[in-house]
C-alpha positions in Angstrom: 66.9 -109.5 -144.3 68.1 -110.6 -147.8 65.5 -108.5 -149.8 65.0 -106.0 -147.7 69.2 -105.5 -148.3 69.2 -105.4 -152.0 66.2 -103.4 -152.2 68.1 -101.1 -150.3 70.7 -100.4 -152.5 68.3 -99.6 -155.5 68.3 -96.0 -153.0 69.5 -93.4 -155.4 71.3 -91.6 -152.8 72.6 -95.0 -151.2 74.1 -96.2 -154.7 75.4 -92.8 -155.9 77.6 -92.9 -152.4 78.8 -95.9 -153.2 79.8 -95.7 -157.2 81.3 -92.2 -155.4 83.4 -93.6 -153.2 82.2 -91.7 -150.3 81.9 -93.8 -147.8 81.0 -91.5 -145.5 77.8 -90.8 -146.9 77.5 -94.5 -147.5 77.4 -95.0 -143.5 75.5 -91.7 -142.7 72.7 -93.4 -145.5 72.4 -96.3 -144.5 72.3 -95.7 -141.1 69.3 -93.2 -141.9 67.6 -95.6 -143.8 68.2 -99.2 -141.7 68.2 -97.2 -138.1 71.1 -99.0 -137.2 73.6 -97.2 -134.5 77.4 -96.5 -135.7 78.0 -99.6 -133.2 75.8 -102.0 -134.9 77.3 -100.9 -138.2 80.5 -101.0 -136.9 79.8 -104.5 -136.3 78.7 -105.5 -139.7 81.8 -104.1 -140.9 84.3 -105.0 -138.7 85.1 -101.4 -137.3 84.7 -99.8 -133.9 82.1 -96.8 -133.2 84.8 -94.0 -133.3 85.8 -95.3 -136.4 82.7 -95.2 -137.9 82.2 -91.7 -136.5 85.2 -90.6 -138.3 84.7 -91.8 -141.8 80.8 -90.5 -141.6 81.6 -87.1 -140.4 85.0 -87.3 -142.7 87.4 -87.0 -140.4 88.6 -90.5 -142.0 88.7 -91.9 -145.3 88.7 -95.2 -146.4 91.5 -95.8 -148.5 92.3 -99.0 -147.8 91.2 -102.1 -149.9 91.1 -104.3 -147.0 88.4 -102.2 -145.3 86.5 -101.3 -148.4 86.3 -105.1 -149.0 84.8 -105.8 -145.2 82.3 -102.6 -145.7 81.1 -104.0 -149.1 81.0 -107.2 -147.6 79.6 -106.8 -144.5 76.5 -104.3 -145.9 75.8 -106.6 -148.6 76.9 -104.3 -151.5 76.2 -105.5 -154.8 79.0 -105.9 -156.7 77.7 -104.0 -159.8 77.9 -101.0 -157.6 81.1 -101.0 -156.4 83.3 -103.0 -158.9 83.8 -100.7 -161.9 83.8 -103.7 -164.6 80.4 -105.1 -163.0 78.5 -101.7 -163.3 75.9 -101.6 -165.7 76.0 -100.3 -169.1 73.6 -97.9 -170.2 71.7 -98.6 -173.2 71.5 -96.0 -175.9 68.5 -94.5 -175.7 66.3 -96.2 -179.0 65.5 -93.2 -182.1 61.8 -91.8 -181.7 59.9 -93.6 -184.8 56.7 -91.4 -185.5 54.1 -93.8 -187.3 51.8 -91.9 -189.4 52.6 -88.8 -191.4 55.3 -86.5 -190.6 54.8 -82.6 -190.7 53.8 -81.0 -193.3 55.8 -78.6 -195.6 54.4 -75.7 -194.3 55.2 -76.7 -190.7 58.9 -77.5 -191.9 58.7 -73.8 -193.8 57.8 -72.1 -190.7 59.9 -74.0 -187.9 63.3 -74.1 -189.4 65.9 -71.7 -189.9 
């Protein structure tokens, strides 16, 4: 189930929840996508089905660090995703190089102000 798991969080949906904090969506998600019941998650995570119930319909948050630490745990989160420091930088985006010649003065003449 390894691969399957961290192909699973490349989910643009399932990631955005997470970097979001809203773990609610992060259950209803991954539920939807692994068919798991809110008792087999609960079990990965170490929380009962009412529980579960709770945060997903948000009813519940999860502010504790204790429980964020057994969800990320327990559903294989990678770290990048949920510890800001570890989270990707984007790279600028490289300047557009034309190669060959650039328009011509007429072009220029006509197209700007």
């Amino acid at each position: 189930m390894g691969d399957f798991r961290t192909d699973l969080w490349s989910h643009p949906a399932l990631a955005s929840a997470v970097t979001e904090d809203d773990w609610g969506q992060v259950f209803h998600t991954y539920r939807k996508l692994t068919g798991l019941s809110q008792t087999k998650l609960g079990e990965l995570v170490g929380l009962v089905q009412p529980d579960v119930s709770d945060i997903e319909r948000g009813r519940r948050r999860v502010t504790s660090l204790e429980v964020r630490q057994r969800i990320t745990a327990g559903l294989d989160i990678p770290p990048f995703l949920h510890t800001p420091g570890e989270r990707p930088k984007t790279a600028p985006v490289p300047a557009l190089s034309l190669t060959g010649p650039g328009p011509d003065e007429d072009l220029l003449a006509r197209t700007v102000p």
